[in-house]
Every structure is written in C-alpha cells, then in structure tokens.
C-alpha positions in Angstrom: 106.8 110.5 86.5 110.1 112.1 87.8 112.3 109.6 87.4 111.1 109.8 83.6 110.9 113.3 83.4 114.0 114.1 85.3 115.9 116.5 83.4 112.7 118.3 83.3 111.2 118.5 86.5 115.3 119.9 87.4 114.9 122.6 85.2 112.1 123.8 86.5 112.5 123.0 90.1 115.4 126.0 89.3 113.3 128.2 87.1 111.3 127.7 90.0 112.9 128.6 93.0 114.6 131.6 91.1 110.9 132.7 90.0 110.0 132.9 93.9 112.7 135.4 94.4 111.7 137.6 91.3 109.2 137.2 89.8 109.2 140.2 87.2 112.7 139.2 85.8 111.9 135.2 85.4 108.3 135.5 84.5 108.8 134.4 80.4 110.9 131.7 81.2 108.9 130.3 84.3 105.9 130.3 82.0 108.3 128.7 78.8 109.5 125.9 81.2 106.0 125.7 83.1 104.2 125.1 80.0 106.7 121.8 79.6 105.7 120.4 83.2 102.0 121.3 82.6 102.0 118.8 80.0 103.7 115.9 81.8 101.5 116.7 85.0 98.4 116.2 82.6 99.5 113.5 81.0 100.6 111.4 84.3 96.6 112.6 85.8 94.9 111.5 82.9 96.4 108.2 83.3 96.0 108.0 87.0 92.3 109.0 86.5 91.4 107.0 83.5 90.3 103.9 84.9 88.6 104.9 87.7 86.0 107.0 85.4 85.0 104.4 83.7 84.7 101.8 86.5 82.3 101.8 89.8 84.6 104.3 91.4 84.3 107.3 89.6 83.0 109.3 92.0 86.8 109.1 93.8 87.8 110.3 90.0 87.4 114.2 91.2 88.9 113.4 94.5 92.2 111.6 93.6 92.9 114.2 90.9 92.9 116.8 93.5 94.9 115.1 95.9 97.6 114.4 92.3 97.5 118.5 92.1 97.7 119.1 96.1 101.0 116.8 96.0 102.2 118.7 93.2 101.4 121.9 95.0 103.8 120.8 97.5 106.3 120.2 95.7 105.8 123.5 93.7 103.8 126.0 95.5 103.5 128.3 92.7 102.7 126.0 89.9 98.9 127.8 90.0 101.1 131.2 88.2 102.1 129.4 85.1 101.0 131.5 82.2 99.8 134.8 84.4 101.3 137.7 83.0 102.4 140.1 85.7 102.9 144.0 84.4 104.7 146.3 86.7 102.4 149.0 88.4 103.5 152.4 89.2 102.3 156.0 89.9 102.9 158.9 88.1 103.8 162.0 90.5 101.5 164.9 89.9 102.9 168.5 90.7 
C-alpha cells in the first residue's frame, strides 16, 4: 500500500505533521489531502477483509480491521480529524 501510494502517503505525512502544529491554518488542505488517503486506506481494508467474511473466519473480520486502523493510527495520530470542520471561538467583551 505505501510503496504504491507513495507520493501520496508523502504528501500527506507533510500536510500532516504541519496540521499538528496549526490546525486552524491547514484545516482545508488536511481535509483535501485526507480525503485522498481515506480512499486508499479503504480500499487496502476492504481487500484485507474480503476473504475472511466470507470464509469460516469472519468473526476475526471486525478484529483485523481494527487492528488495519490502530496501525494506521500510529502512523497518523490524527487521521480520526479528516473532514471536522474547526471554527474559531472567541468572546465578545461586554462593558
């Protein structure tokens, strides 16, 4: 999946990384490039997963698709934020 992907999963690795410093500023394009590697990680499960719902092990189906999203949480801790919209709060002063 990465070594396929490559180009991708760099790009976002950045987006990434800058995203965890500011989130406000790179919110759009974290969610733009985020959309991209939601795609490929859905693809790559659904394959992984596939043949074990059909067969006598698809019970494990649930279980090794969590343990696909825990290792991509690893590699991305904030993978869960893709597509949240964060709007600055502030307070007005009354006088």
């Amino acid at each position: 999946m990465l070594r396929e992907n490559k180009d991708s999963f760099d790009t976002f690795r950045k987006v990434h990384m800058d995203y965890s410093l500011d989130q406000q500023k790179f919110q759009a394009l974290f969610n733009e490039e985020g959309g991209k590697i939601q795609k490929i990680l859905r693809e790559y499960e659904n394959r992984l997963c596939a043949n074990t719902e059909r067969g006598i092990y698809n019970r494990y189906s649930t279980n090794l698709s969590e343990k696909f999203q825990n290792e991509v949480r690893k590699h991305f801790p904030l993978i869960d934020r893709i597509g949240i919209v964060i709007e600055k709060f502030s307070l007005k002063k009354l006088l």
